[in-house]
KETORMI-639313 format. One record per residue (C-alpha): residue number from 1; x, y, z. Coordinates in pm, 1 decimal. Layout:
// residues N
+-----+----------+----------+----------+
!  nr !        X !        Y !        Z !
+-----+----------+----------+----------+
! NUM !        X !        Y !        Z !
...
+-----+----------+----------+----------+
***
This chain:
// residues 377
+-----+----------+----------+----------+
!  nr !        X !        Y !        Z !
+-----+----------+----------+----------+
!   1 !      0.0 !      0.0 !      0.0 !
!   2 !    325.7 !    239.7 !    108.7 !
!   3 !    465.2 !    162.1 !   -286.3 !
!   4 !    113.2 !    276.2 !   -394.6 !
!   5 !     76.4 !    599.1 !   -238.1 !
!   6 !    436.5 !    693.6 !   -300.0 !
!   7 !    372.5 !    610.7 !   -696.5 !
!   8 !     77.6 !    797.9 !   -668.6 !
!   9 !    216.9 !   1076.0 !   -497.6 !
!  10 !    489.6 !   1102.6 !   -701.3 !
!  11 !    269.6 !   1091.3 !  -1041.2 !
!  12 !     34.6 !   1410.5 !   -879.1 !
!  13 !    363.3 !   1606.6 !   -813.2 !
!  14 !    519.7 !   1584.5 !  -1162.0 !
!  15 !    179.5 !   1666.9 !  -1276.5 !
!  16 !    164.5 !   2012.5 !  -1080.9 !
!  17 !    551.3 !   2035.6 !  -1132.0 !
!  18 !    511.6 !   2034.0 !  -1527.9 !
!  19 !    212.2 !   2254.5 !  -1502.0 !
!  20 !    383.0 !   2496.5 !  -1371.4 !
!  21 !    674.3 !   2509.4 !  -1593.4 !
!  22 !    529.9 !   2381.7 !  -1907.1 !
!  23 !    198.7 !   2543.6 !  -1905.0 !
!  24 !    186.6 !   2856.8 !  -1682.0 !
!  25 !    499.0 !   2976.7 !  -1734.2 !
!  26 !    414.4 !   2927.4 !  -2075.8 !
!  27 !    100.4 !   3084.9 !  -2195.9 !
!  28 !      6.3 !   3379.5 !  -2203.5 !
!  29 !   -343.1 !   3372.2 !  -2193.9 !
!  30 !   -572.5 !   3251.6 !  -1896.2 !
!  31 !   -797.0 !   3063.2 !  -2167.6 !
!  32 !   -497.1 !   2871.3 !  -2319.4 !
!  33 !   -345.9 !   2753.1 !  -1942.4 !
!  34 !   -714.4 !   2666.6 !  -1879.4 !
!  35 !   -665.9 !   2432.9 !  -2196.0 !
!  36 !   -352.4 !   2273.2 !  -2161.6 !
!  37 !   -426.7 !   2258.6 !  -1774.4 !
!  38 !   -763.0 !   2036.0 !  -1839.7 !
!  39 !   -574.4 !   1808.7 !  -2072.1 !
!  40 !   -293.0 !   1725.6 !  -1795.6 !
!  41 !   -559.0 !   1649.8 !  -1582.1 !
!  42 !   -741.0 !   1423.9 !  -1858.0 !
!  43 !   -414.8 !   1255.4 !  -1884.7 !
!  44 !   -301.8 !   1218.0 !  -1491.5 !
!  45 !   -677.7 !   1078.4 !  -1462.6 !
!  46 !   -566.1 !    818.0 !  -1703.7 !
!  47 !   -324.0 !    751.4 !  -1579.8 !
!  48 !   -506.5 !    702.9 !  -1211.5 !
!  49 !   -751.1 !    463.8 !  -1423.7 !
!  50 !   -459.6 !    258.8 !  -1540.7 !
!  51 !   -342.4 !    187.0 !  -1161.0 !
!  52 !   -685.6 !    133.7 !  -1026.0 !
!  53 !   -859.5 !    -95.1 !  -1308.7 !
!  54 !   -587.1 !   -360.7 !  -1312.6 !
!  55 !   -800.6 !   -584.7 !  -1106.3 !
!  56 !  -1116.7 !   -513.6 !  -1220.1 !
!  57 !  -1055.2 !   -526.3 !  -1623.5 !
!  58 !   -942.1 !   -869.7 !  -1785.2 !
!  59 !   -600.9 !   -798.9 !  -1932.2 !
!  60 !   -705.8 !   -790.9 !  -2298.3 !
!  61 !   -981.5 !   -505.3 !  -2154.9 !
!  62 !   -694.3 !   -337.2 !  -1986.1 !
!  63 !   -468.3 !   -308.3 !  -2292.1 !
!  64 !   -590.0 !     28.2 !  -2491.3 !
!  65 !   -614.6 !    187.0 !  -2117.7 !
!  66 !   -230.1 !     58.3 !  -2024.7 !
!  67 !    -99.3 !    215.2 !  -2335.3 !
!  68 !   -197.5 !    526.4 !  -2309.1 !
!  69 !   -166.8 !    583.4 !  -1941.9 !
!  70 !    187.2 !    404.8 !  -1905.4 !
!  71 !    355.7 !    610.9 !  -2245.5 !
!  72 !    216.9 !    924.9 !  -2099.3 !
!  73 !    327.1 !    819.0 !  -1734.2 !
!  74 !    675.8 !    785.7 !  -1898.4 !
!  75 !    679.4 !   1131.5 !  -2107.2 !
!  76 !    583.0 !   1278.0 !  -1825.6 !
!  77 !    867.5 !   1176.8 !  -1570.7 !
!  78 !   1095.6 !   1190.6 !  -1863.7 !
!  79 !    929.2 !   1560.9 !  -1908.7 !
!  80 !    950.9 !   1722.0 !  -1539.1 !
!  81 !   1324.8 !   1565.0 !  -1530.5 !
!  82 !   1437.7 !   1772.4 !  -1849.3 !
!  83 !   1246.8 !   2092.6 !  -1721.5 !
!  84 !   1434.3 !   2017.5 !  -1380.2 !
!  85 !   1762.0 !   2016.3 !  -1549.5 !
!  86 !   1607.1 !   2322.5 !  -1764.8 !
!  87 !   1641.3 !   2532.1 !  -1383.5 !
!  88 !   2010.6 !   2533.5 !  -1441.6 !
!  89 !   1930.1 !   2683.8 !  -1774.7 !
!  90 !   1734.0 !   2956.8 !  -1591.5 !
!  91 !   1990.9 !   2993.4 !  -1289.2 !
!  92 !   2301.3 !   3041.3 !  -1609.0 !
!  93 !   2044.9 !   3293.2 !  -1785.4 !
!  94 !   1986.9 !   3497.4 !  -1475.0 !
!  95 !   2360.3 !   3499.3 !  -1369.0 !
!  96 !   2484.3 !   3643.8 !  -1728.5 !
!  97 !   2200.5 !   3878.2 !  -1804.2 !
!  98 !   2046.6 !   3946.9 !  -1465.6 !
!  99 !   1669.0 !   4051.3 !  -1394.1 !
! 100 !   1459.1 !   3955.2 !  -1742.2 !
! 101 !   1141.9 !   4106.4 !  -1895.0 !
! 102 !    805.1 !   3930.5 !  -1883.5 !
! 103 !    855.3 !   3861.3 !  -2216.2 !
! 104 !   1232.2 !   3706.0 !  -2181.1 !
! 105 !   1162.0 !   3488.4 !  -1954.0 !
! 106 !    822.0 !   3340.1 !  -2086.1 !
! 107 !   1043.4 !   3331.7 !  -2378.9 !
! 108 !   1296.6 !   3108.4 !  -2250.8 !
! 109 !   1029.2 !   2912.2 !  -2042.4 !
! 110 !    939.6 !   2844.1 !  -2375.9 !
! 111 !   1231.8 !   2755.0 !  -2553.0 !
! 112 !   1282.2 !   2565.4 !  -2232.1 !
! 113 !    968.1 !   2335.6 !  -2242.0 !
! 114 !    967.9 !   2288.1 !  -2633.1 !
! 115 !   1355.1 !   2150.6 !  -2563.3 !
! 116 !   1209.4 !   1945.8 !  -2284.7 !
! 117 !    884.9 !   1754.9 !  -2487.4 !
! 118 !   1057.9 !   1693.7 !  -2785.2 !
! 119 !   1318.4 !   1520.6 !  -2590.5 !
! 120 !   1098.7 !   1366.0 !  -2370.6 !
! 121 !    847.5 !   1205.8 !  -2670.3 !
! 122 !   1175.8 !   1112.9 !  -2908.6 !
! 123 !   1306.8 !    948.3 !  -2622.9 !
! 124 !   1017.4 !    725.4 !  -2479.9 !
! 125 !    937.4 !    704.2 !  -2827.3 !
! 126 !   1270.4 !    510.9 !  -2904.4 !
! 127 !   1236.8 !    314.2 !  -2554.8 !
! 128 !    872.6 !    220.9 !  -2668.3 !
! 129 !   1029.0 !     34.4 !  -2937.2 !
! 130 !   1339.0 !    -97.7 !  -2814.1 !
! 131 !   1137.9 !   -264.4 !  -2590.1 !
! 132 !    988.6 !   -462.3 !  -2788.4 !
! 133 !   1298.3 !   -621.3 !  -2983.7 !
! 134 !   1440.2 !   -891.8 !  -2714.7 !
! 135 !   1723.9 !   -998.2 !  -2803.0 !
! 136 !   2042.5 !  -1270.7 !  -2689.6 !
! 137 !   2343.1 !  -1178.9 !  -2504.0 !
! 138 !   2601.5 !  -1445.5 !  -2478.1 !
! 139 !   2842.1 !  -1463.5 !  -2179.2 !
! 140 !   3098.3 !  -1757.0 !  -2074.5 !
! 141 !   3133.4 !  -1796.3 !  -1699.8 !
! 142 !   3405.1 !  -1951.7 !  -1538.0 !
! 143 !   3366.7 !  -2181.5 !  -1212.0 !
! 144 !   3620.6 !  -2329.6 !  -1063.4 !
! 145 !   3465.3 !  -2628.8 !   -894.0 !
! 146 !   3322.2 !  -2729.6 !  -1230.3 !
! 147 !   3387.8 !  -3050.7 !  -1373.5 !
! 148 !   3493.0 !  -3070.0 !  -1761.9 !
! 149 !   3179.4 !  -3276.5 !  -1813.6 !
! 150 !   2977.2 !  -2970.3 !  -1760.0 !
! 151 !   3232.6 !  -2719.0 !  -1971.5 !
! 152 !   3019.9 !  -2556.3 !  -2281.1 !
! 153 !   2718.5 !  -2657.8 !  -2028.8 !
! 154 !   2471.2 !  -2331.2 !  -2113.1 !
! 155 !   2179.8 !  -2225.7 !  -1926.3 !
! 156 !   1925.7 !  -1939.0 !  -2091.7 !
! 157 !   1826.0 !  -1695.9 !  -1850.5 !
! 158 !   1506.6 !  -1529.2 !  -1847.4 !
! 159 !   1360.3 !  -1318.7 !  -1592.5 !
! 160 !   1052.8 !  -1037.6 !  -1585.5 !
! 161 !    839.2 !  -1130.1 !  -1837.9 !
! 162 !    570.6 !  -1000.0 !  -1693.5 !
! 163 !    275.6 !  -1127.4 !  -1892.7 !
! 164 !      0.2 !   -918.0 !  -1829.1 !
! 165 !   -229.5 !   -657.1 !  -2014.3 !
! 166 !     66.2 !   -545.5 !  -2252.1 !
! 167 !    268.4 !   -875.7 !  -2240.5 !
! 168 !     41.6 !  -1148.6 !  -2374.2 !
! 169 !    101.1 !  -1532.5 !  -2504.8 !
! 170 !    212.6 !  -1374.2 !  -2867.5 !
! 171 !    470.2 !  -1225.5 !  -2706.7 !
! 172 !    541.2 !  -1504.6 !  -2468.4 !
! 173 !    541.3 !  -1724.5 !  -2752.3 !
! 174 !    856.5 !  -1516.4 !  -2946.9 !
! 175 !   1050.6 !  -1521.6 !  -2584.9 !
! 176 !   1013.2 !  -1832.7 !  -2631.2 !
! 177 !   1148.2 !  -1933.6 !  -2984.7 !
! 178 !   1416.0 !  -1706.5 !  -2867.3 !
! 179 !   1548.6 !  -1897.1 !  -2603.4 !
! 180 !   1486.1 !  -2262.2 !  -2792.2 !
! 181 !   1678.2 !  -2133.0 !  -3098.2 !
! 182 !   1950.5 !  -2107.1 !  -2872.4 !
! 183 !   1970.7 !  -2449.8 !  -2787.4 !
! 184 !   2002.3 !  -2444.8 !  -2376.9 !
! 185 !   2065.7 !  -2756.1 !  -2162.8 !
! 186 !   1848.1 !  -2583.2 !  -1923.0 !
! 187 !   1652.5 !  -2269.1 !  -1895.3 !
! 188 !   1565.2 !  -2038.4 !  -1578.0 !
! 189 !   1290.9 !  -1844.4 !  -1515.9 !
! 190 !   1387.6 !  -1627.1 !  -1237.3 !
! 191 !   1045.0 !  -1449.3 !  -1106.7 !
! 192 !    847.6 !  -1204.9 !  -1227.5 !
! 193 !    639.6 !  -1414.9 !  -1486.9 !
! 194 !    341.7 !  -1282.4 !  -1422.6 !
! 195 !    123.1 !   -966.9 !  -1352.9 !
! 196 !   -232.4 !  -1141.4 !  -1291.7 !
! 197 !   -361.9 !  -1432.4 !  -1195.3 !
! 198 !   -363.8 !  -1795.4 !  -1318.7 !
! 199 !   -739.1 !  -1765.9 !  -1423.9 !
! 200 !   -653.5 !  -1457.5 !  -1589.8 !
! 201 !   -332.4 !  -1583.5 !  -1774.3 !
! 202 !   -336.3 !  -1885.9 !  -1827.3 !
! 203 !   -369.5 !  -1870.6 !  -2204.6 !
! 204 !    -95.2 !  -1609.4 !  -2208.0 !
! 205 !    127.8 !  -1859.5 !  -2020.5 !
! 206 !     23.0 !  -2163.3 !  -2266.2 !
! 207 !    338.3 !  -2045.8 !  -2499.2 !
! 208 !    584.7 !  -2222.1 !  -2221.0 !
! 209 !    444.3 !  -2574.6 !  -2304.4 !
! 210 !    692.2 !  -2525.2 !  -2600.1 !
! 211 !    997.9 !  -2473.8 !  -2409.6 !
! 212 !   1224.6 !  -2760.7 !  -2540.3 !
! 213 !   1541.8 !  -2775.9 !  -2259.4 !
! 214 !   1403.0 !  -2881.7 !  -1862.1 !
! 215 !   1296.9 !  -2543.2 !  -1716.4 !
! 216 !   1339.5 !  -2476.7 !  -1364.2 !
! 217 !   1174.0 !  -2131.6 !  -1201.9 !
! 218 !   1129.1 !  -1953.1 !   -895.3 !
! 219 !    915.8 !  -1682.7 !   -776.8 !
! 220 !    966.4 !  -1282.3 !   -808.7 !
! 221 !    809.7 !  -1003.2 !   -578.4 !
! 222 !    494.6 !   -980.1 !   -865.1 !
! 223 !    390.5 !  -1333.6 !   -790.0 !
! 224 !    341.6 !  -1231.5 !   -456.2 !
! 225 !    112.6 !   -996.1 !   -600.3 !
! 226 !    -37.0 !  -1238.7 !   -846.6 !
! 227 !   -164.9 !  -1555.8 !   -674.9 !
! 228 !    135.1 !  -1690.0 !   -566.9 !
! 229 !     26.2 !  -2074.7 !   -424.3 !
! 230 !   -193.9 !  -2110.0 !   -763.3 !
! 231 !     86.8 !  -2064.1 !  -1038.9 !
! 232 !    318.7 !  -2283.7 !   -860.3 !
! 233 !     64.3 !  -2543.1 !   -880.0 !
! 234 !    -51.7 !  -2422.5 !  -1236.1 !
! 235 !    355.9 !  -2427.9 !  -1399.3 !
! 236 !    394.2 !  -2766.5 !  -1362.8 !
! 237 !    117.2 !  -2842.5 !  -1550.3 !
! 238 !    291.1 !  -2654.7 !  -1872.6 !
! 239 !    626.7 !  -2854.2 !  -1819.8 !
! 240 !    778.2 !  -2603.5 !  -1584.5 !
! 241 !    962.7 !  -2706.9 !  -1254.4 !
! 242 !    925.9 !  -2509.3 !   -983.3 !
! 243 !   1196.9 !  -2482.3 !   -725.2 !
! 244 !   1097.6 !  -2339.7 !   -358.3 !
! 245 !   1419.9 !  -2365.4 !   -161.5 !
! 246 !   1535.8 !  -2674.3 !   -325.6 !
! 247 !   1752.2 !  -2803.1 !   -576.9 !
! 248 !   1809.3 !  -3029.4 !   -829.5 !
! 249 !   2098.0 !  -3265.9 !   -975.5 !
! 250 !   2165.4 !  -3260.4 !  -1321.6 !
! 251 !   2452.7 !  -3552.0 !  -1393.3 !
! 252 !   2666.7 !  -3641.8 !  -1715.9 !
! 253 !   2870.4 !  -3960.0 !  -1631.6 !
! 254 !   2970.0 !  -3909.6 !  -1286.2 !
! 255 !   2957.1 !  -3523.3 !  -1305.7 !
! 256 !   2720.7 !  -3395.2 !  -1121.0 !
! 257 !   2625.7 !  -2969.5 !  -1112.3 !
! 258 !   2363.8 !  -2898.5 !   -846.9 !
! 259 !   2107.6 !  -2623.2 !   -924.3 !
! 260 !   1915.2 !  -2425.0 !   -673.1 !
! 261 !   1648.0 !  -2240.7 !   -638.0 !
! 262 !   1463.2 !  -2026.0 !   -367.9 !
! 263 !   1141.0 !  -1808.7 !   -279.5 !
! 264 !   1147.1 !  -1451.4 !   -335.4 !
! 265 !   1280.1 !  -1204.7 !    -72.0 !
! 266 !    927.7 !  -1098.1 !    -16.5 !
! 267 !    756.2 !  -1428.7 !      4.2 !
! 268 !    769.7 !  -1434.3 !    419.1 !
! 269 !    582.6 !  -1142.0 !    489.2 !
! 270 !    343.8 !  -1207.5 !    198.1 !
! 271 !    123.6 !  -1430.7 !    408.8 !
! 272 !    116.2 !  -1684.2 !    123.6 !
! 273 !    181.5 !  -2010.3 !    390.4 !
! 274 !    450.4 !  -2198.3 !    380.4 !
! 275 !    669.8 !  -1970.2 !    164.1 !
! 276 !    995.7 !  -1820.7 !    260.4 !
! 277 !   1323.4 !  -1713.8 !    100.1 !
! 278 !   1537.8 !  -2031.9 !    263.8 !
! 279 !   1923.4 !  -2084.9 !    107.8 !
! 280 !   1989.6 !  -2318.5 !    386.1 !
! 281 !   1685.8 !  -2560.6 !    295.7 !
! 282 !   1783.6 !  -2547.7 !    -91.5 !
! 283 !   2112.2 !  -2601.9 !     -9.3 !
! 284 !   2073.7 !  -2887.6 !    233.8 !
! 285 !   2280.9 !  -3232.9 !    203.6 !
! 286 !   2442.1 !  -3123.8 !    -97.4 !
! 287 !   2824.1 !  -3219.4 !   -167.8 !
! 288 !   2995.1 !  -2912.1 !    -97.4 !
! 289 !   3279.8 !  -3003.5 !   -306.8 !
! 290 !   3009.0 !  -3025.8 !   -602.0 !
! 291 !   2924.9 !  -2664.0 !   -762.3 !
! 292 !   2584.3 !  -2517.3 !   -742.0 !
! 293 !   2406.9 !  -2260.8 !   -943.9 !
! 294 !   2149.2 !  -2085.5 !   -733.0 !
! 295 !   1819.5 !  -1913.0 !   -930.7 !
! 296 !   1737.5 !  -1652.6 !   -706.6 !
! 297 !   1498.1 !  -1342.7 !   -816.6 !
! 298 !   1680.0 !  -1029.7 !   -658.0 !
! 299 !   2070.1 !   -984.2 !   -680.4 !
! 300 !   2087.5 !   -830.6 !   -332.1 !
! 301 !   2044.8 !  -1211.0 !   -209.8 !
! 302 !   2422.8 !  -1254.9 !   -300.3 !
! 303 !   2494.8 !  -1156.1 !     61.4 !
! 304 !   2376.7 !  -1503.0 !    159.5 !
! 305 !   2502.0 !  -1690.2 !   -127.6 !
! 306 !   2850.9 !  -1562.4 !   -102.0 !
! 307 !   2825.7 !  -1711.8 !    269.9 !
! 308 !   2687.9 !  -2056.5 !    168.0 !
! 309 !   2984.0 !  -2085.9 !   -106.5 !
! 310 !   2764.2 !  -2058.7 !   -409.5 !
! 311 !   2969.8 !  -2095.0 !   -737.0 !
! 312 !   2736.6 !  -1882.1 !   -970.9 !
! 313 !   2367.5 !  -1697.6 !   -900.5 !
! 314 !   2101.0 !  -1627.1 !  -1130.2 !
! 315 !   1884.3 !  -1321.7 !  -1057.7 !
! 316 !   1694.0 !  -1029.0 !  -1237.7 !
! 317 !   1421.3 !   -787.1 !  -1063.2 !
! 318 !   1647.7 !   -454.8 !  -1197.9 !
! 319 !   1527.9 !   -441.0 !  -1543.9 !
! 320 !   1834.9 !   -279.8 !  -1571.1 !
! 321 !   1712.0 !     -1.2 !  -1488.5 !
! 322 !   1439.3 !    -28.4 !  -1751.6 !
! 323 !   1424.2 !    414.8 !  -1794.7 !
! 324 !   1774.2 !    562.0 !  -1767.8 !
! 325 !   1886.9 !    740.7 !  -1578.9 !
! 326 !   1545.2 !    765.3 !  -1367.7 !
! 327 !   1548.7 !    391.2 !  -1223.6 !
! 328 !   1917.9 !    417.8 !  -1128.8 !
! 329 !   1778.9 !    463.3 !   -831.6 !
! 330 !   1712.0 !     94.8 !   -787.6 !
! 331 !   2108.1 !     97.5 !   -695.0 !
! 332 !   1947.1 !    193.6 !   -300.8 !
! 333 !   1831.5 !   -160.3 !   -294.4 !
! 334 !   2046.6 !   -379.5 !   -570.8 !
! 335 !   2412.6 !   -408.6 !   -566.4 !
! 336 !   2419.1 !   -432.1 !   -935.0 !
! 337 !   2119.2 !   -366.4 !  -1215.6 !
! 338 !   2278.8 !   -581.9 !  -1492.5 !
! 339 !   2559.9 !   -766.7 !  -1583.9 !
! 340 !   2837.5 !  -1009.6 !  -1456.0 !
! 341 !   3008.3 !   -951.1 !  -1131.7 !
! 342 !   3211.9 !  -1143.7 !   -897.4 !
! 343 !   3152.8 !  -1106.1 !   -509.8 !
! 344 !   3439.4 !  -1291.9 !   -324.4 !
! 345 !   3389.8 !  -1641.8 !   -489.2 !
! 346 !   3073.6 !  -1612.0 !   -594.1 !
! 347 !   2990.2 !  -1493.6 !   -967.4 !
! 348 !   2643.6 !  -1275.1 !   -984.8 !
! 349 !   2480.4 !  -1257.5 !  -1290.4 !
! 350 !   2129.9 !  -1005.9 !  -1354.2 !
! 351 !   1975.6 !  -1022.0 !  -1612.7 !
! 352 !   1815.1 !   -737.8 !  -1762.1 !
! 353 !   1449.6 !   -916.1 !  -1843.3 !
! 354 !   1237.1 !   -961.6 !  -2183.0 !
! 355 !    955.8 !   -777.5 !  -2041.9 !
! 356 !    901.1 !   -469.7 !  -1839.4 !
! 357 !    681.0 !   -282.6 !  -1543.3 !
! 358 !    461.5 !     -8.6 !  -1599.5 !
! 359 !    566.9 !    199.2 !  -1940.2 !
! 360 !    614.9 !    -71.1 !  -2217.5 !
! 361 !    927.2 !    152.5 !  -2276.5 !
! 362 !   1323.2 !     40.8 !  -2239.0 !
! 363 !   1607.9 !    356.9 !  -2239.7 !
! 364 !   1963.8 !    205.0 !  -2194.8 !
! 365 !   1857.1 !    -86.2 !  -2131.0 !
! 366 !   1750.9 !   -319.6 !  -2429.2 !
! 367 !   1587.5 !   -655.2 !  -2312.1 !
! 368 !   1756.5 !   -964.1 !  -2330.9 !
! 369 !   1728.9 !  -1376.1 !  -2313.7 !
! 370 !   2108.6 !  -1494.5 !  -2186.3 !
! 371 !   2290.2 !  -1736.5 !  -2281.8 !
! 372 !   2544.6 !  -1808.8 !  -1986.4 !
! 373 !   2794.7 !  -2076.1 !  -2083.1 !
! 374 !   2985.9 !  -2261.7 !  -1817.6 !
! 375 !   3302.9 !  -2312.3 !  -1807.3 !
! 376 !   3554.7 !  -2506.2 !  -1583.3 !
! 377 !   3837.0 !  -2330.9 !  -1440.6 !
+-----+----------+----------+----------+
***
């Protein structure tokens, strides 16, 4: 409820915040800030719809409404951060010229707020369709408790999909050709599948049925909001294994490579029973001279794993960032938003996601299926 109001909060203040600079300091006339002022408020009101409908309108409802309030949620923060930057502008003005005219300054307000929208569309414009072009990154990892049986042993990574009012089983279905054209021994879901609940997406979710490598997945935060207990009894049914502070043992010859998998951070205090982030339990009576691959949905969970002597962990939750440089501020709670990284003897690896929260937009960071390839030291 907290995240709610502060989103909300947020979304009323760059509302008054670009009124201010982009409208009244802008017009002239009372009739024309009436004008522009009535269509923010059209748009903030959609975008108020947007948040409050999600559980009331079946996704394929919800899609026109999502579109238009999430783009203009995104030109707008993109919007009232330009015409922030744009008060530098004002401050350099006002240093080198001193006191302006009426007419100077609504001038430069102006020139100011023009700069600002065209930015601000181009940009979620090109986000709008970067995010919709997933695409494979290849990395090699190296682990030094791996046995050569397992070297060239790849696993796809896939996190955030999302599927939900602007994710649905079409574009499931490409994720998925995506990540089978790459020929995985395994694949990993780590969280955030979902935006809705089983009776709502179920046919969106048919597309993983045609996943061809064994599939393991665990929960994200968004389950949690989703109907947690009934998609981990529902992804079974569509060939996926779900792993709730467990792991599995996937042998060639003698070789054997153990891969774990645990319950979101948030599961405890979601009052879904039984569920519980737990790296002890997944990691129980396991060879410890055997390396283990952990599928965990946030990176900040490589605290624990670095203590329990996990070789390599699997997370994604970041997006990336998803709207640079806005969502850098996901660094507060992450350690990383993307990449490969080593912590002490444990290798971290986030993935940036196929799908995406809120705007269906992606600055700076495109979305991705990976393609991590093992390697032994």
């Amino acid at each position: 409820m907290w995240f709610v109001a502060l989103v909300v909060g947020v979304v009323l203040l760059a509302h008054l915040y670009v009124y201010r600079r982009a409208v009244h300091d802008v017009f002239a006339t009372t009739r024309a800030r009436r004008t522009a002022g009535a269509v923010l408020v059209l748009l903030g009101a959609v975008v108020l719809a947007t948040f409050l409908t999600r559980r009331v309108l079946s996704p394929d409802a919800a899609r026109p409404l999502h579109h238009v309030g999430y783009l203009w949620l995104a030109v707008l923060l993109y919007g009232a951060v330009l015409l922030a930057a744009g008060e530098l502008v004002r401050l350099a003005v006002r240093a080198a010229r001193g006191p302006l005219s009426v007419e100077r300054r609504r001038f430069l307000s102006r020139a100011i707020a023009g700069g600002a929208a065209a930015v601000a569309v181009g940009t979620v414009t090109y986000g709008t369709v970067e995010a919709r072009r997933p695409r494979v990154e290849r990395r090699e990892v190296v682990l030094d408790r791996l046995d050569p049986a397992f070297d060239g042993f790849t696993v796809a990574a896939v996190s955030d999909i999302h599927l939900g009012p602007l994710v649905d089983g079409a574009d499931l279905a490409g994720i998925v050709d995506l990540i089978n054209a790459g020929s995985p021994d395994v694949v990993a879901v780590v969280g955030d599948l979902v935006d809705g609940t089983v009776a709502e997406l179920a046919d969106y979710a048919a597309p993983f049925r045609d996943l061809v490598a064994p599939t393991y997945v665990v929960t994200g935060n968004h389950e949690y909001f989703s109907g947690a207990a009934e998609w981990v009894e529902f992804l079974p049914s569509l060939g996926l294994r779900v792993l709730r502070n467990e792991r599995v043992e996937i042998r060639r010859g003698d070789a054997v490579l153990d891969i774990a998998g645990c319950d979101d951070r948030t599961a405890g205090r979601s009052g879904v029973p039984g569920h519980g982030f737990d790296l002890d339990a997944a990691l129980a009576g396991r060879d410890p001279a055997r390396p283990v691959v952990l599928l965990v949905h946030q990176p900040v969970m490589v605290e624990q794993a670095v203590r329990a002597g996990v070789d390599l962990q699997i997370s994604g939750h970041t997006h990336g960032g998803q709207l640079w440089p806005i969502t850098q501020v996901a660094l507060v709670d992450q350690p990383v938003l993307a990449g490969l990284t080593r912590f002490g003897p444990t290798w971290l690896y986030v993935t940036r996601g196929v799908g995406f929260w809120g705007p269906p937009t992606r600055v700076g960071s495109p979305p991705e299926v990976t393609l991590l390839t093992l390697r032994a030291g």
